[in-house]
C-alpha positions as CSV (number, residue, x, y, z in Angstrom):
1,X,-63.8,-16.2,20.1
2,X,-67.2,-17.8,20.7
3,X,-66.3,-18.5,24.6
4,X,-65.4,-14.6,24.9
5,X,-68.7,-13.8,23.7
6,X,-70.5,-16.1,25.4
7,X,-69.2,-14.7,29.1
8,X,-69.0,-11.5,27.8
9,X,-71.2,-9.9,30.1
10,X,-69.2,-11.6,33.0
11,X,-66.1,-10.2,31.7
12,X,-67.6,-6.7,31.3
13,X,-68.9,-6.5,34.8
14,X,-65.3,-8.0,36.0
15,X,-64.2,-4.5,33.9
16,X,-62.9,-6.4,31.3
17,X,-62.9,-5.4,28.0
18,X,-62.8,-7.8,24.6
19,X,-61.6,-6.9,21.4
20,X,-60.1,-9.2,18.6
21,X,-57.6,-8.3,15.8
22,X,-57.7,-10.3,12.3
23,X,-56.1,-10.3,9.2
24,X,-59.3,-10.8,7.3
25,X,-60.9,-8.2,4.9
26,X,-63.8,-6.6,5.6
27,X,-66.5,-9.1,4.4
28,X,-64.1,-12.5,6.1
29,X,-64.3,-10.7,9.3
30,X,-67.7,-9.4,9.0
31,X,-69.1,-13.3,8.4
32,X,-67.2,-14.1,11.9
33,X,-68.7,-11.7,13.4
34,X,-71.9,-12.6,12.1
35,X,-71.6,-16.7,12.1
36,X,-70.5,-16.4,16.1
37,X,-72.8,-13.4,16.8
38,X,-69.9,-11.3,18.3
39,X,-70.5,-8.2,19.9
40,X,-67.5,-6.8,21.1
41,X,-64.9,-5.0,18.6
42,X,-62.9,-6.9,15.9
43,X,-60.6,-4.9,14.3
44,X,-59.9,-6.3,10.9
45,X,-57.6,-5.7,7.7
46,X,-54.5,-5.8,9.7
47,X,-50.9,-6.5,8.4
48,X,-50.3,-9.4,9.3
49,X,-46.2,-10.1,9.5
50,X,-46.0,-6.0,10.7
51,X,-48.6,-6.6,13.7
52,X,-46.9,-9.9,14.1
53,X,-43.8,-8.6,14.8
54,X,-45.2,-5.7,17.0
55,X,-47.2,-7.8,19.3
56,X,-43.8,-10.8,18.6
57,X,-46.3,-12.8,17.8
58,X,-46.5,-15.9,15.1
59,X,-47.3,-15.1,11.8
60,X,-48.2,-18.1,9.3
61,X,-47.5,-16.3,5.8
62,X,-49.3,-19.4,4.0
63,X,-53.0,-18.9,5.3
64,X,-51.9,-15.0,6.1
65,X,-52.7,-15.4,9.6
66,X,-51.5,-14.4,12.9
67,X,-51.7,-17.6,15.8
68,X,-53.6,-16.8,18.8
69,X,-52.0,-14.4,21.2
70,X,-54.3,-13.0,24.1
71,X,-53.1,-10.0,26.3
72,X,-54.7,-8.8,29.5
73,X,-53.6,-5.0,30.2
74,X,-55.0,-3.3,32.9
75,X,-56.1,0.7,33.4
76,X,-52.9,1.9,32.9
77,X,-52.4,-0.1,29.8
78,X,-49.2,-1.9,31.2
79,X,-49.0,-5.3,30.6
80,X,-50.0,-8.0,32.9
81,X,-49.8,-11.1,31.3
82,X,-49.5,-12.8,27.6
83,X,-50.0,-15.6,26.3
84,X,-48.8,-17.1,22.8
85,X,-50.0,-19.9,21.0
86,X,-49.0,-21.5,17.8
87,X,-52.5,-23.4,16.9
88,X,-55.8,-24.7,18.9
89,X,-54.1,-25.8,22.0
90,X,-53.2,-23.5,25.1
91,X,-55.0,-20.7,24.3
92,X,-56.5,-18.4,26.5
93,X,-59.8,-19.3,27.9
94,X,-62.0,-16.3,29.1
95,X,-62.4,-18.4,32.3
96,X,-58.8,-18.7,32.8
97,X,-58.8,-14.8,31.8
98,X,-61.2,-14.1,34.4
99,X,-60.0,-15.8,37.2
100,X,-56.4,-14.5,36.5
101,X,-57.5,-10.8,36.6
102,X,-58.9,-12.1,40.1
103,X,-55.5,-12.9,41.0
104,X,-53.9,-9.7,40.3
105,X,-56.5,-7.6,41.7
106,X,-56.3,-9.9,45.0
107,X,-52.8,-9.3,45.2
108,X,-52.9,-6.1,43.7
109,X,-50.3,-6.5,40.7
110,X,-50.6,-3.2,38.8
111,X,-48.3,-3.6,35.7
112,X,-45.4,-6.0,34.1
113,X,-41.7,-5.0,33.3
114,X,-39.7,-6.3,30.2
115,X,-36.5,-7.8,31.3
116,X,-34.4,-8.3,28.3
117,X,-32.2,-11.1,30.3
118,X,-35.0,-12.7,32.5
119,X,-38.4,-12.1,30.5
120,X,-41.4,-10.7,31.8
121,X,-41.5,-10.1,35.4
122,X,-44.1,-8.9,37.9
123,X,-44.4,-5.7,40.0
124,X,-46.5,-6.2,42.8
125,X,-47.4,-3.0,44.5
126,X,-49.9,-2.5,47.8
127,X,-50.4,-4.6,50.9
């Protein structure tokens, strides 16, 4: 979460919004927010296997956590792209988050479908 914050601003003028979601209680979450000085929204207190299972996401019932998932949605709120990781590598990079909002907006991709058979699949829309 420290990388978000630290191009926060940068992702904010890109129109980008941050916001994290955590398992923690109340005073957990608040000493991240504190120890990594985070200013955008963490929502906290969540259950874990139910959000896990909404967002089909990992859930690791030993430490009560959900693994990293990042999920760039645009205006709309459709889905543009999502990424799931199951520990410290491959995770989304605000970088990597930045540069692929780019993308879409250079090729104006407005929104994701849900194939069932093939997975996720773009819509590209515009010239």
């Amino acid at each position: 979460m420290a990388d978000y914050q630290a191009h926060l601003e940068q992702a904010r003028a890109t129109g980008i919004s941050v916001y994290a979601i955590s398992t923690d209680p109340l005073d957990k979450a608040q000493q991240t927010v504190d120890k990594s000085g985070l200013t955008f929204p963490v929502i906290y207190g969540v259950d874990g296997p139910a959000t896990a299972a909404t967002l089909t996401c990992w859930y690791e019932e030993k430490r009560n956590i959900i693994q990293p998932a990042a999920f760039i949605i645009d205006p709309a709120r459709n889905i543009l792209n999502v990424t799931y990781t199951s520990g410290p590598i491959g995770r989304l990079q605000i970088k990597d988050a930045l540069g692929l909002v780019g993308f879409y907006a250079s090729k104006k991709i407005s929104a994701t479908t849900v194939d069932k058979d093939r997975g996720w699949t773009a819509n590209v829309t515009g010239a």
